[in-house]
PDB file of N, CA, C and O in Angstrom:
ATOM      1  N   UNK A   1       0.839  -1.175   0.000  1.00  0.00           N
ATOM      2  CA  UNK A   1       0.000   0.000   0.000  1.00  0.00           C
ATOM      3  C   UNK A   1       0.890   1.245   0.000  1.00  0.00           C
ATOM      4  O   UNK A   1       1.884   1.271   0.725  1.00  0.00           O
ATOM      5  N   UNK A   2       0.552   2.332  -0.827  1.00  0.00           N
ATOM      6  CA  UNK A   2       1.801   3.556  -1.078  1.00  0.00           C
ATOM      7  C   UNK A   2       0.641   4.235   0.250  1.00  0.00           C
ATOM      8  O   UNK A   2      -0.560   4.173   0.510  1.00  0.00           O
ATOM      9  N   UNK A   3       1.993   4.928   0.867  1.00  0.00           N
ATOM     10  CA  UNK A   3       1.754   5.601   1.789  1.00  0.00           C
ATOM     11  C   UNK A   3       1.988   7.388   1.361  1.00  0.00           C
ATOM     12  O   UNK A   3       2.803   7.629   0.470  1.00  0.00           O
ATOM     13  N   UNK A   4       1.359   8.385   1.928  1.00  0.00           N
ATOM     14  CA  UNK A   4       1.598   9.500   1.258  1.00  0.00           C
ATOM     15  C   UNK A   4       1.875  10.564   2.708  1.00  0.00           C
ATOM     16  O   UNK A   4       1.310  10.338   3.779  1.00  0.00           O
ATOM     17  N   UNK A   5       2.694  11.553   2.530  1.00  0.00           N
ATOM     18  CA  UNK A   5       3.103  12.554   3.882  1.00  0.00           C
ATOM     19  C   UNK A   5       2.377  13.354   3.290  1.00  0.00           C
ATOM     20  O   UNK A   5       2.375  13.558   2.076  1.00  0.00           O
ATOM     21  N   UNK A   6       1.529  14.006   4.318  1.00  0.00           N
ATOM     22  CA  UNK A   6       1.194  15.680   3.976  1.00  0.00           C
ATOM     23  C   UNK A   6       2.172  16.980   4.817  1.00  0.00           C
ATOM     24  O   UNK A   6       2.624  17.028   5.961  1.00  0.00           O
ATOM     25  N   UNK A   7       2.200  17.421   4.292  1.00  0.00           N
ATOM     26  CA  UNK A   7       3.483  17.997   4.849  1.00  0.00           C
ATOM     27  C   UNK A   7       2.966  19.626   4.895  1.00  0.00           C
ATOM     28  O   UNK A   7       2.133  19.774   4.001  1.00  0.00           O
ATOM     29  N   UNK A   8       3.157  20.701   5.534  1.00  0.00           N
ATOM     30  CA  UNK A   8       3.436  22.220   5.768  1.00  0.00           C
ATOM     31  C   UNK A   8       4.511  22.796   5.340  1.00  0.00           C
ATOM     32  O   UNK A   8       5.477  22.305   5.923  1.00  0.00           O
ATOM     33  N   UNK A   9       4.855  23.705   4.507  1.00  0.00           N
ATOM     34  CA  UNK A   9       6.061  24.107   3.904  1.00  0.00           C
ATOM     35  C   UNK A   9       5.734  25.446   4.203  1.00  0.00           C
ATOM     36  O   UNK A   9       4.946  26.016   3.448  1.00  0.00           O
ATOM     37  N   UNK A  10       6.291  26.166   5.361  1.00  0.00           N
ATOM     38  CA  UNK A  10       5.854  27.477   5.578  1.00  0.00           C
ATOM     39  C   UNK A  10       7.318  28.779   5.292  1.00  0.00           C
ATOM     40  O   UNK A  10       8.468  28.341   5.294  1.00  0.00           O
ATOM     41  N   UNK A  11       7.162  29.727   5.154  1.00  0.00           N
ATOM     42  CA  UNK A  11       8.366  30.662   5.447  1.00  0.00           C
ATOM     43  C   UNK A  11       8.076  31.993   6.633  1.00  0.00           C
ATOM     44  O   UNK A  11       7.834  33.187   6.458  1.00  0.00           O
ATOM     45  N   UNK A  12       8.257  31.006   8.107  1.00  0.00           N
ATOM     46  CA  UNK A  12       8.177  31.781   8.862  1.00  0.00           C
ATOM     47  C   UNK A  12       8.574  33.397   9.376  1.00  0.00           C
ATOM     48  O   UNK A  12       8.026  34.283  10.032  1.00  0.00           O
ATOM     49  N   UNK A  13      10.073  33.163   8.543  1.00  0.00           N
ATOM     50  CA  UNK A  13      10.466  34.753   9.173  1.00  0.00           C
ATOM     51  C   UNK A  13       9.336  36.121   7.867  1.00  0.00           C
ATOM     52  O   UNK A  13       9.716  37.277   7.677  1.00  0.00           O
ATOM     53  N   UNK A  14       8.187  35.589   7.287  1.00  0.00           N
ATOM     54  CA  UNK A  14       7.595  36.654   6.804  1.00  0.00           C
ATOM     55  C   UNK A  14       6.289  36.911   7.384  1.00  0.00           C
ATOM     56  O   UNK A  14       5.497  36.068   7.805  1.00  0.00           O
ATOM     57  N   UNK A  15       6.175  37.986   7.361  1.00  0.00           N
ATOM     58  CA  UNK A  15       4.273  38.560   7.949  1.00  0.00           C
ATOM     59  C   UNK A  15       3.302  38.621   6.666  1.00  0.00           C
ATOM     60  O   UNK A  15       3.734  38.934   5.556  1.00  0.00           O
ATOM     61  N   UNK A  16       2.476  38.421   6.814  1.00  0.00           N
ATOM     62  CA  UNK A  16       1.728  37.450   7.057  1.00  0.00           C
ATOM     63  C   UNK A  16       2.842  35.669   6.464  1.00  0.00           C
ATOM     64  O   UNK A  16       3.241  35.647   5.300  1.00  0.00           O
ATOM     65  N   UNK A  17       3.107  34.652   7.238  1.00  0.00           N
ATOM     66  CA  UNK A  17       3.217  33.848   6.647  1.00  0.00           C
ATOM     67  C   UNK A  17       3.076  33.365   5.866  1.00  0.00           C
ATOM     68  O   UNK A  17       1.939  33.608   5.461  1.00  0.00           O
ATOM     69  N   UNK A  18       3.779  32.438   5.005  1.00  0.00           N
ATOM     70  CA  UNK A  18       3.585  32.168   3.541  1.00  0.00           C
ATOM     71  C   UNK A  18       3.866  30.829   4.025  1.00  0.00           C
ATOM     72  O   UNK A  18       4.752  30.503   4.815  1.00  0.00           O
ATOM     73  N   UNK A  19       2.809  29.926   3.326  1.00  0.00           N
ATOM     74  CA  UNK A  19       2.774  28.317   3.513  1.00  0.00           C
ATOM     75  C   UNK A  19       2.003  28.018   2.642  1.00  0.00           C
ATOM     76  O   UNK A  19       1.141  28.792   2.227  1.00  0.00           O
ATOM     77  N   UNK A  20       2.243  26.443   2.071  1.00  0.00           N
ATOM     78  CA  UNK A  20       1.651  25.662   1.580  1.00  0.00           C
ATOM     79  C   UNK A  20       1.631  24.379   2.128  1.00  0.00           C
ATOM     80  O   UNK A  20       2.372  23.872   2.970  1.00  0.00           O
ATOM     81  N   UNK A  21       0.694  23.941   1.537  1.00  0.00           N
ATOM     82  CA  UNK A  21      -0.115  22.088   1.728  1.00  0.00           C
ATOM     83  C   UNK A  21       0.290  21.543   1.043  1.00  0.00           C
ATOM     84  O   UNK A  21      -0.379  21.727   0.026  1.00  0.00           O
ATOM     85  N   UNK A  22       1.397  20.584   0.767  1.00  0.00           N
ATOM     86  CA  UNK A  22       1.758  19.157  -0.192  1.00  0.00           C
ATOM     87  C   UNK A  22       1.635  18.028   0.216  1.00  0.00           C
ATOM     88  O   UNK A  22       1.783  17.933   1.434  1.00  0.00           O
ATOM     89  N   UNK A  23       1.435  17.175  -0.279  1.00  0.00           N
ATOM     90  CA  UNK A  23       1.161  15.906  -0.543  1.00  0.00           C
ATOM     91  C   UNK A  23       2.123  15.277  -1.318  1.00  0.00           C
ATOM     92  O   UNK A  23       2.146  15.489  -2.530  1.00  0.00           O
ATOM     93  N   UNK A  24       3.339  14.141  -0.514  1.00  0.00           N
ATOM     94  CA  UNK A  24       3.947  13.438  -1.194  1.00  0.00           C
ATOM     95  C   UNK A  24       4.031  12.557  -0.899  1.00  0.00           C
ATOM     96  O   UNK A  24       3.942  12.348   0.311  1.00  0.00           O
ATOM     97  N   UNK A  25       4.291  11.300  -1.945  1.00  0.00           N
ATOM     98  CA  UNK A  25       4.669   9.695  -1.556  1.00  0.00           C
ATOM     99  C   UNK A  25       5.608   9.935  -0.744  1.00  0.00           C
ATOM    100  O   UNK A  25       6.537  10.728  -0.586  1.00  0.00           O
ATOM    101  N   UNK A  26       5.006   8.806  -0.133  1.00  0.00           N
ATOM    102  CA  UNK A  26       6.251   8.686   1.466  1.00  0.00           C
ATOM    103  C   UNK A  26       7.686   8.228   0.931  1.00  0.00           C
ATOM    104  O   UNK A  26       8.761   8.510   1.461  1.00  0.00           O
ATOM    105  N   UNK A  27       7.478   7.417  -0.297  1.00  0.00           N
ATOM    106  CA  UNK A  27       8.934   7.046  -0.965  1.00  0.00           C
ATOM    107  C   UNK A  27       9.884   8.319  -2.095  1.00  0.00           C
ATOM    108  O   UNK A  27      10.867   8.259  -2.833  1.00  0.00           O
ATOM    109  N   UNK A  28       8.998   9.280  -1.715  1.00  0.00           N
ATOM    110  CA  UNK A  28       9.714  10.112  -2.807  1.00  0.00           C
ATOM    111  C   UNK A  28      11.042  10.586  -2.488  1.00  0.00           C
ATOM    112  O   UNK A  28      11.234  10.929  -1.322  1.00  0.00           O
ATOM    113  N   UNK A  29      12.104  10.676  -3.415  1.00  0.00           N
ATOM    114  CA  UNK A  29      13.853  10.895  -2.930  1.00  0.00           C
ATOM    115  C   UNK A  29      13.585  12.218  -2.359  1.00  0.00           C
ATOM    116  O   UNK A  29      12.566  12.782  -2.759  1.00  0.00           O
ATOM    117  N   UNK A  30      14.224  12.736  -1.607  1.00  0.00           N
ATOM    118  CA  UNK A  30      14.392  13.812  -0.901  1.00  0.00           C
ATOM    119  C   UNK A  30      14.905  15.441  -1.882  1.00  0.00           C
ATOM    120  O   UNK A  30      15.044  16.599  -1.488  1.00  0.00           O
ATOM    121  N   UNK A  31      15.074  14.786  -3.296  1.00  0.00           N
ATOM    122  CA  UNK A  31      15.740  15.852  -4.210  1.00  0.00           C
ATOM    123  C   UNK A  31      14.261  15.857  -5.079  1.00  0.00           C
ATOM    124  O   UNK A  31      14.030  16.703  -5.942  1.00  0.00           O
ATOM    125  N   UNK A  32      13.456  14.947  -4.766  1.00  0.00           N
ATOM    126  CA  UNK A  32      11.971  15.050  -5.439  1.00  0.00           C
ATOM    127  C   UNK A  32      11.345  16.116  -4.944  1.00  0.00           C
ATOM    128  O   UNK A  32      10.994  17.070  -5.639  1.00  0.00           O
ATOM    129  N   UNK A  33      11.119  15.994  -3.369  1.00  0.00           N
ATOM    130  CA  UNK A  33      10.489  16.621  -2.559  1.00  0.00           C
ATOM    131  C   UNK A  33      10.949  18.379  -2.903  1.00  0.00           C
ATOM    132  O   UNK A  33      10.253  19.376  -3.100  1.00  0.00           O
ATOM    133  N   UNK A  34      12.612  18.141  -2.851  1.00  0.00           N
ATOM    134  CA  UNK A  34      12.988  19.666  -3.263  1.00  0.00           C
ATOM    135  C   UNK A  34      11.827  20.087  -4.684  1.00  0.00           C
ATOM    136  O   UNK A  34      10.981  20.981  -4.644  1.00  0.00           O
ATOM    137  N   UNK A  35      12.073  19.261  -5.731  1.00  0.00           N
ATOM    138  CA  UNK A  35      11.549  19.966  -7.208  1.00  0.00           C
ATOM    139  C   UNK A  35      10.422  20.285  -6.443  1.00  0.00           C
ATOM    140  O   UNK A  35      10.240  21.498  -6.340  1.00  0.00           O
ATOM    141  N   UNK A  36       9.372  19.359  -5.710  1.00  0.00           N
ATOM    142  CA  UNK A  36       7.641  19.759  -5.351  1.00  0.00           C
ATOM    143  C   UNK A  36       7.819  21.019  -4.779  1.00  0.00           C
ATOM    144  O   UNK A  36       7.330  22.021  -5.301  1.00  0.00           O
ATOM    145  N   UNK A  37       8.548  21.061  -3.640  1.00  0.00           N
ATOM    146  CA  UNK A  37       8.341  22.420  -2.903  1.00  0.00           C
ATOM    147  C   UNK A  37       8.967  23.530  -3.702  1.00  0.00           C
ATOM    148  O   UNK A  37       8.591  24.665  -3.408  1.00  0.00           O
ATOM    149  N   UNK A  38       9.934  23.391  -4.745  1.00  0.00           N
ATOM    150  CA  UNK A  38       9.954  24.483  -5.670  1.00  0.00           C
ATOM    151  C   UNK A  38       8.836  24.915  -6.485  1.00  0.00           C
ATOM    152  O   UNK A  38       8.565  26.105  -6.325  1.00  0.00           O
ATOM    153  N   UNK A  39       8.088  24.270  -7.337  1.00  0.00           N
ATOM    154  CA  UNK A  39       6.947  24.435  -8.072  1.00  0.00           C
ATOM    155  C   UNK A  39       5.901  24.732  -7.094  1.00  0.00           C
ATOM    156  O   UNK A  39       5.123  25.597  -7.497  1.00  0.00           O
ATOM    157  N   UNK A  40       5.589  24.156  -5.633  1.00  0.00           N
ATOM    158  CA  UNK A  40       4.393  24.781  -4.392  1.00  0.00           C
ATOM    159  C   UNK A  40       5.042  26.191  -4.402  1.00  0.00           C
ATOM    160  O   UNK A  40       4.191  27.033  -4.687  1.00  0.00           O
ATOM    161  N   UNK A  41       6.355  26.762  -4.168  1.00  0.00           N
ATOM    162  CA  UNK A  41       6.584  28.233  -4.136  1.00  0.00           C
ATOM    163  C   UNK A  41       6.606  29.057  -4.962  1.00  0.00           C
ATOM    164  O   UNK A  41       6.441  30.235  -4.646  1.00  0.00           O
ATOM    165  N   UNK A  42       6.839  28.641  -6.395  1.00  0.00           N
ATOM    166  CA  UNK A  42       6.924  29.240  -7.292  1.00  0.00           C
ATOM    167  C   UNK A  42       8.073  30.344  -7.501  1.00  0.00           C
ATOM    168  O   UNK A  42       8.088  31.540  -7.793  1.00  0.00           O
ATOM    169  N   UNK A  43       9.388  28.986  -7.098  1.00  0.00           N
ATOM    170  CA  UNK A  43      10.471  29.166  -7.128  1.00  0.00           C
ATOM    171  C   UNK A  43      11.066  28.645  -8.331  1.00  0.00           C
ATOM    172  O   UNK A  43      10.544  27.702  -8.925  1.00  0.00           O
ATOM    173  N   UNK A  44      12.141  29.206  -8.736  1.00  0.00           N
ATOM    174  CA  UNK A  44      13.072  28.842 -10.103  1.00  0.00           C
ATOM    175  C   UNK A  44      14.201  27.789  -9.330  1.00  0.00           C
ATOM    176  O   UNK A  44      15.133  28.549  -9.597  1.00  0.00           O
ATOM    177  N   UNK A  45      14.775  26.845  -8.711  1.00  0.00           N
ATOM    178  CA  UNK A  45      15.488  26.371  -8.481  1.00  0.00           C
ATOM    179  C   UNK A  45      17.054  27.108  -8.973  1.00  0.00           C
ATOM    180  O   UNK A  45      17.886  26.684  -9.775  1.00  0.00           O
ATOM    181  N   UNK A  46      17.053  27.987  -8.388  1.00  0.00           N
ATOM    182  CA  UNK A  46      18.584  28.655  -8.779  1.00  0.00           C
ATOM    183  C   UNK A  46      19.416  28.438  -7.719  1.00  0.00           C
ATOM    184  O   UNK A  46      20.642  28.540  -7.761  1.00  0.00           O
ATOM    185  N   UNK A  47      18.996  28.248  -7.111  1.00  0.00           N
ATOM    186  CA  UNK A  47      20.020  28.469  -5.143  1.00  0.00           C
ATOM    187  C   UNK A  47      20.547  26.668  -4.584  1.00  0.00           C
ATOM    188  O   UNK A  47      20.196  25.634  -5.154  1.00  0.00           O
ATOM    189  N   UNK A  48      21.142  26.730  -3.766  1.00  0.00           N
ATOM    190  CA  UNK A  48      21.471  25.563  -2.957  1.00  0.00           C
ATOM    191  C   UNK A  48      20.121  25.458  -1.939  1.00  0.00           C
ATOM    192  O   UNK A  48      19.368  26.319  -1.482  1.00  0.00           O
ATOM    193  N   UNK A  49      20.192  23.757  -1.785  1.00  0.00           N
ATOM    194  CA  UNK A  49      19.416  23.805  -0.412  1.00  0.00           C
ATOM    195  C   UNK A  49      19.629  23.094   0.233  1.00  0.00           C
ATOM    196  O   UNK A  49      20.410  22.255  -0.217  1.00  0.00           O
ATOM    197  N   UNK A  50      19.188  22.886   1.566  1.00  0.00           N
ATOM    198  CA  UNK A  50      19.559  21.619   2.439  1.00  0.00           C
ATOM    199  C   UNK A  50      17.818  21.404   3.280  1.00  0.00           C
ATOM    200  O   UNK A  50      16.883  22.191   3.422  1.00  0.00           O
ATOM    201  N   UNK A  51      18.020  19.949   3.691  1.00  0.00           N
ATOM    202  CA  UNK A  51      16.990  19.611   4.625  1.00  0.00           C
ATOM    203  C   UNK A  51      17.561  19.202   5.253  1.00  0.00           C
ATOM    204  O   UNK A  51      18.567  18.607   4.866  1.00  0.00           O
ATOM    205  N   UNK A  52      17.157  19.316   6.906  1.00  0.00           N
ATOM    206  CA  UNK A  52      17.313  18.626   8.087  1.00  0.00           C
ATOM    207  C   UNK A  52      16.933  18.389   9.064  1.00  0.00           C
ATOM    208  O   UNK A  52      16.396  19.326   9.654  1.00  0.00           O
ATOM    209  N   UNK A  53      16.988  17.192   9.694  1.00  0.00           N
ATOM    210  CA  UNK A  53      16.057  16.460  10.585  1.00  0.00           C
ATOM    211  C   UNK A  53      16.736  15.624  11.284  1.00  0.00           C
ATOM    212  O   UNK A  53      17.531  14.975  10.605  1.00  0.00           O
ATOM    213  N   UNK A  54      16.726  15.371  12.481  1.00  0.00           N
ATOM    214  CA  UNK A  54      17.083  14.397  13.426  1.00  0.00           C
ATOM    215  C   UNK A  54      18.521  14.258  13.277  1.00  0.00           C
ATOM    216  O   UNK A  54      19.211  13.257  13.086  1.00  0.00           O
ATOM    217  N   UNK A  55      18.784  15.345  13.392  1.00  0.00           N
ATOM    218  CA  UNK A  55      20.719  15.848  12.927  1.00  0.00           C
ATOM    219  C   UNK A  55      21.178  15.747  12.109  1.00  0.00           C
ATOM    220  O   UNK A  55      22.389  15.921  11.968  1.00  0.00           O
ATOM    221  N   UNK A  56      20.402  15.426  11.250  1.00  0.00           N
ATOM    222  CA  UNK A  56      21.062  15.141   9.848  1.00  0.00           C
ATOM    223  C   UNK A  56      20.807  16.463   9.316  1.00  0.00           C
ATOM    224  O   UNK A  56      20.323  17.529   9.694  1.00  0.00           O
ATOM    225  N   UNK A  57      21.445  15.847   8.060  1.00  0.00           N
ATOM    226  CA  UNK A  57      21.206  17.043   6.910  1.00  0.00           C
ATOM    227  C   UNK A  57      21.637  16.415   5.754  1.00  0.00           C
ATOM    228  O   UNK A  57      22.553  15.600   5.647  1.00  0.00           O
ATOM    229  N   UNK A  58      20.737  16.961   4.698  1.00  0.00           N
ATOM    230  CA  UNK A  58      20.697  16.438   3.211  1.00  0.00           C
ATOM    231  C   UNK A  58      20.139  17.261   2.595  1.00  0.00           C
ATOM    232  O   UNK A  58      19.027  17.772   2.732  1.00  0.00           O
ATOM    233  N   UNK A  59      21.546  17.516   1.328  1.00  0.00           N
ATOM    234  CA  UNK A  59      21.303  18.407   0.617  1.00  0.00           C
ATOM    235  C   UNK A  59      23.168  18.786   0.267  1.00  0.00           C
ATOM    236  O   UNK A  59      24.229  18.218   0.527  1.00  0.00           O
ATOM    237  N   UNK A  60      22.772  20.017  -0.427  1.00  0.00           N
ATOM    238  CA  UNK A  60      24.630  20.961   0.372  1.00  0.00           C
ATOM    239  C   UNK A  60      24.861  20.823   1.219  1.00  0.00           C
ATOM    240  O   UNK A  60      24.056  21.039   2.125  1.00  0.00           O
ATOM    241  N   UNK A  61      26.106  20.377   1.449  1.00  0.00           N
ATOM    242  CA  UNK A  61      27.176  20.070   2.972  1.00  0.00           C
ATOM    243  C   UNK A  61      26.613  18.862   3.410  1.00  0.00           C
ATOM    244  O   UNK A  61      26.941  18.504   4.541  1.00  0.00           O
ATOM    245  N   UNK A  62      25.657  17.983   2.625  1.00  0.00           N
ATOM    246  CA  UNK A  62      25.054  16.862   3.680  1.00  0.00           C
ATOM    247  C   UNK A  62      24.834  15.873   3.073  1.00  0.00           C
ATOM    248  O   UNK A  62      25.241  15.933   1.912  1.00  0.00           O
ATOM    249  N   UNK A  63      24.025  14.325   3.540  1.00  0.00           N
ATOM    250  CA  UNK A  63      23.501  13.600   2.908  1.00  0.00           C
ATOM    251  C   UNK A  63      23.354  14.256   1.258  1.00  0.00           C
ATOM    252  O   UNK A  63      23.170  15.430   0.938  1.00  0.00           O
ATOM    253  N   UNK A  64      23.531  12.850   0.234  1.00  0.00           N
ATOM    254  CA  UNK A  64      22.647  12.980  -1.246  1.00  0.00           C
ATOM    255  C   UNK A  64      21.601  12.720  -0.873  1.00  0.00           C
ATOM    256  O   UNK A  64      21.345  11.631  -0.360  1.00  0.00           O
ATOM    257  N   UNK A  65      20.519  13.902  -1.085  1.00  0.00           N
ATOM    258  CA  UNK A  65      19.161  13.550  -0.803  1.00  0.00           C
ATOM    259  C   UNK A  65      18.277  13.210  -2.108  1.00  0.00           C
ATOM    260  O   UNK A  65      17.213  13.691  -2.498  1.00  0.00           O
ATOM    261  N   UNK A  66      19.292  11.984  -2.754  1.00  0.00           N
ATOM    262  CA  UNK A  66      18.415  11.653  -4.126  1.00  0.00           C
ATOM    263  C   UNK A  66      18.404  10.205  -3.159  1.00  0.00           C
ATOM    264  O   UNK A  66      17.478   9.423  -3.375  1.00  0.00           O
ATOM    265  N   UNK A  67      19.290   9.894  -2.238  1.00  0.00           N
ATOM    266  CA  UNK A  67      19.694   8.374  -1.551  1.00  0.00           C
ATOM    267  C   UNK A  67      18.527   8.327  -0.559  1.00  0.00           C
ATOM    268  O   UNK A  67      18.014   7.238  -0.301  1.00  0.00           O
ATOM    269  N   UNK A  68      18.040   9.563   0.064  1.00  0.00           N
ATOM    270  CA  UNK A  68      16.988   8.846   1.133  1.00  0.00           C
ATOM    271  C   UNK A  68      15.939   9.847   0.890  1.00  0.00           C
ATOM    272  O   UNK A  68      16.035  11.019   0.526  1.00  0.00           O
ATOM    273  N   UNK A  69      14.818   9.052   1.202  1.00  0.00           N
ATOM    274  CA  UNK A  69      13.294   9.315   1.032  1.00  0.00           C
ATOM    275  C   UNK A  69      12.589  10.474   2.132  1.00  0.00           C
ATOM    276  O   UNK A  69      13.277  10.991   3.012  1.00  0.00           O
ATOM    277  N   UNK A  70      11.698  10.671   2.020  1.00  0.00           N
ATOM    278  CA  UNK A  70      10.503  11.731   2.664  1.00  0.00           C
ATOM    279  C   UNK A  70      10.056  10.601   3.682  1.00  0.00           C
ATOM    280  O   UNK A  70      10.082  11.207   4.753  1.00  0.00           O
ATOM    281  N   UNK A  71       9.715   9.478   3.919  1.00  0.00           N
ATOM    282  CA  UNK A  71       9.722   8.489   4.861  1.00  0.00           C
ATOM    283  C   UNK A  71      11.124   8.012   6.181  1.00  0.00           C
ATOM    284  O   UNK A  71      11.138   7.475   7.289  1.00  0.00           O
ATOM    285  N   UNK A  72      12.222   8.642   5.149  1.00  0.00           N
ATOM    286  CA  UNK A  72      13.714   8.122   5.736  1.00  0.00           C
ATOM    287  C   UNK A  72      13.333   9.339   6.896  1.00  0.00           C
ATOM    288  O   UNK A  72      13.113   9.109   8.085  1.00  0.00           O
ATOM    289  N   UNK A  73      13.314  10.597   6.284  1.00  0.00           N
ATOM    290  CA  UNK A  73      13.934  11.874   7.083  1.00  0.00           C
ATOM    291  C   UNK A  73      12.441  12.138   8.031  1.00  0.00           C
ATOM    292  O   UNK A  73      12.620  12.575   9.168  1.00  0.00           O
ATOM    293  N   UNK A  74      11.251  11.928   7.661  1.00  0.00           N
ATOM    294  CA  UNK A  74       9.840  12.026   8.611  1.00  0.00           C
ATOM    295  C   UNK A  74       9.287  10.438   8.701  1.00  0.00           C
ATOM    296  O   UNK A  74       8.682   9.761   7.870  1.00  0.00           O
ATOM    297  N   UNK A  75       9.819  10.087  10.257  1.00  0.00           N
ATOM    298  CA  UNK A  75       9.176   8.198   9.745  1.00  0.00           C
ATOM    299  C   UNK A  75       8.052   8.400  10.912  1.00  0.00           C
ATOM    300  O   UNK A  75       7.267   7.468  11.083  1.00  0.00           O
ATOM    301  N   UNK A  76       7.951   9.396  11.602  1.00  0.00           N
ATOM    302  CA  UNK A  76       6.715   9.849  12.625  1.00  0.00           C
ATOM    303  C   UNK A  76       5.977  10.908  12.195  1.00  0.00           C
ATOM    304  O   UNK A  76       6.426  11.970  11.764  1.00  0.00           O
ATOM    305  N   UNK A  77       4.620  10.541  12.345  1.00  0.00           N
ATOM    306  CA  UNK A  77       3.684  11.211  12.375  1.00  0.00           C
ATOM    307  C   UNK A  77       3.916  12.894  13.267  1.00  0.00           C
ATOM    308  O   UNK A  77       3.969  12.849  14.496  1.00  0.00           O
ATOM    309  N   UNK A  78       3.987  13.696  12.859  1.00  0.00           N
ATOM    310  CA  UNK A  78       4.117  15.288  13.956  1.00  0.00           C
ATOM    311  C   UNK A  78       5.650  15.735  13.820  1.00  0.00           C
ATOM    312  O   UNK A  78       6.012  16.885  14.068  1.00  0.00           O
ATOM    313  N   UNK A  79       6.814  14.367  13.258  1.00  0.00           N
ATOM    314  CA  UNK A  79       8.273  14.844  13.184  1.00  0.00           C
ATOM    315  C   UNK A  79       8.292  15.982  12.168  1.00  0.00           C
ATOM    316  O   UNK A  79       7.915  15.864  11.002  1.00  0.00           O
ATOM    317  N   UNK A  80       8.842  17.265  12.808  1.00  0.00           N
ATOM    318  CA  UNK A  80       9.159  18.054  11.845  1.00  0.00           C
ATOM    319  C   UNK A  80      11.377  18.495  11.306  1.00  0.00           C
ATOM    320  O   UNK A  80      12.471  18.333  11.847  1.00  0.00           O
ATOM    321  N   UNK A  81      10.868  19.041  10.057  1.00  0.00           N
ATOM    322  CA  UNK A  81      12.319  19.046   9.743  1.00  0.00           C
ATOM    323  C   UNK A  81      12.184  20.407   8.917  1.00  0.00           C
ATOM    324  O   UNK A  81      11.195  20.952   8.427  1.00  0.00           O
ATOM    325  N   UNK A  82      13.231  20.678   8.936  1.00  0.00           N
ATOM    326  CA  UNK A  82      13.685  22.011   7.993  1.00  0.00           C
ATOM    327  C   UNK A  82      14.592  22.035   6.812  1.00  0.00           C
ATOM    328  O   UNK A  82      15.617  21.395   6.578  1.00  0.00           O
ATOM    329  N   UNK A  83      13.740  23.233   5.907  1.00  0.00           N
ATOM    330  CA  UNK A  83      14.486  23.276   4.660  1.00  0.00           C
ATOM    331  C   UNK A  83      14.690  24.419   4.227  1.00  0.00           C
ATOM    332  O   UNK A  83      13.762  25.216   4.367  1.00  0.00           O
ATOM    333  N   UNK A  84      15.744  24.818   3.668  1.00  0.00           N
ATOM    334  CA  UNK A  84      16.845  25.655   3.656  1.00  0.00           C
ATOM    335  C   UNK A  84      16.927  26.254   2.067  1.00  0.00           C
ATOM    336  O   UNK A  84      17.733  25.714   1.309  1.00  0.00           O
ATOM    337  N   UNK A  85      16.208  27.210   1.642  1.00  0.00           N
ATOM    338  CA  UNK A  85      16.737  27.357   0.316  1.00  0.00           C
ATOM    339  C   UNK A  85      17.327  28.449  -0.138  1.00  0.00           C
ATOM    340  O   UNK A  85      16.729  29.497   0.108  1.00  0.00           O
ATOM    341  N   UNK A  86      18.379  28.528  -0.760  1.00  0.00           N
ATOM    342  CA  UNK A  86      19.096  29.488  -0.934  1.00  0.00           C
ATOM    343  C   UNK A  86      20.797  29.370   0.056  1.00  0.00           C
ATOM    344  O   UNK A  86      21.565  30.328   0.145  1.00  0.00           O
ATOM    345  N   UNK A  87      21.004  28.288   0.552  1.00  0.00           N
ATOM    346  CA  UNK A  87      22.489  27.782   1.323  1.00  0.00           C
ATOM    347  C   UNK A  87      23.762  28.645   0.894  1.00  0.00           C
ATOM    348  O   UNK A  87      24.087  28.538  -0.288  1.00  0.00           O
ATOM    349  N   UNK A  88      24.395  29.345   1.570  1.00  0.00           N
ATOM    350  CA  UNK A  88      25.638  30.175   1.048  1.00  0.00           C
ATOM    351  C   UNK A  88      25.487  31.234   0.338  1.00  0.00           C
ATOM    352  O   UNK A  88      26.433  31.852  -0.151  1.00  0.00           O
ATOM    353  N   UNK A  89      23.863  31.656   0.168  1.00  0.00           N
ATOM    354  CA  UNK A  89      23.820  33.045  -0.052  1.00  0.00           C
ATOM    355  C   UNK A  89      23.970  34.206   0.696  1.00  0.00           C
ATOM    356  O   UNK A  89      23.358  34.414   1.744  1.00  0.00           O
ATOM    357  N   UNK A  90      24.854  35.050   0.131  1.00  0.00           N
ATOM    358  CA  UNK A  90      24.611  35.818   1.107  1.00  0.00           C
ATOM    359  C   UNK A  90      23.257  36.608   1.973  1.00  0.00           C
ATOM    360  O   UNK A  90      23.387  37.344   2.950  1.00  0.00           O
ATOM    361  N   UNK A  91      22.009  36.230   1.329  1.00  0.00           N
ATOM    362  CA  UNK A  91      21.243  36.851   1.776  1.00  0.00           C
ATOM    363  C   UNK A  91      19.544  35.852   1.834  1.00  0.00           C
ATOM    364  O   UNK A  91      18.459  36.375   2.087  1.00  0.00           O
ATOM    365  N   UNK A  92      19.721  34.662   1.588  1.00  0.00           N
ATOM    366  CA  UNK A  92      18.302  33.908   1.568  1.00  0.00           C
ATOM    367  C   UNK A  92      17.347  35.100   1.624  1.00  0.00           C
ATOM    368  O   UNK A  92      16.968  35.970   2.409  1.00  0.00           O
ATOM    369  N   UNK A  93      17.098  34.525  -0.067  1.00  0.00           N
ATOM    370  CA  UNK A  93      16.041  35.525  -0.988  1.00  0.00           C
ATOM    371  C   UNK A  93      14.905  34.838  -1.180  1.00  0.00           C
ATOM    372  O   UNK A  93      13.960  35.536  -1.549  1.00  0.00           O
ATOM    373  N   UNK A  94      14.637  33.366  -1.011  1.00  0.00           N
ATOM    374  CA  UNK A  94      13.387  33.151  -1.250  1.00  0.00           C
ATOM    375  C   UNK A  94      13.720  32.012   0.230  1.00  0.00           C
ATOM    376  O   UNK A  94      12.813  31.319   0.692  1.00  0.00           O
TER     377      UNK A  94
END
């Protein structure tokens, strides 16, 4: 049975908050999840990014997050993790 995460993708440091609702297979590679939450923001993928969770990190400077899944990095229900876009800019623009 495919299992699916719904997930919150918010950008807290703005007023009014900016978030979206996705829906992904729980098996999707972690560089998948990046393309979804680029196209939910209506971002151009120009920048570095990283995700991380449970000390890890994948992405720039971290894990290949084409090697582990949206199930690997959230395997609990309520676990949250963070994602990072724009890594080594000087100024995280989106």
């Amino acid at each position: 049975m495919e299992t699916v995460h719904q997930l919150r993708v918010s950008m807290p440091d703005i007023e009014p908050v900016v978030w979206r609702r996705i829906h992904v297979y729980s098996h999707t590679p972690l560089s998948g999840l990046h393309a979804v939450i680029q196209v939910a923001m209506g971002w151009d993928d120009a920048h570095l990014y990283e995700f991380g969770a449970q000390w890890e990190t994948y992405g720039h400077n971290g894990r290949e997050p084409s090697a582990y899944t949206v199930a690997q990095m959230l395997p609990e229900v309520g676990r949250g993790a963070g994602y990072v876009y724009g890594v080594g800019d000087q100024r995280n623009s989106q």
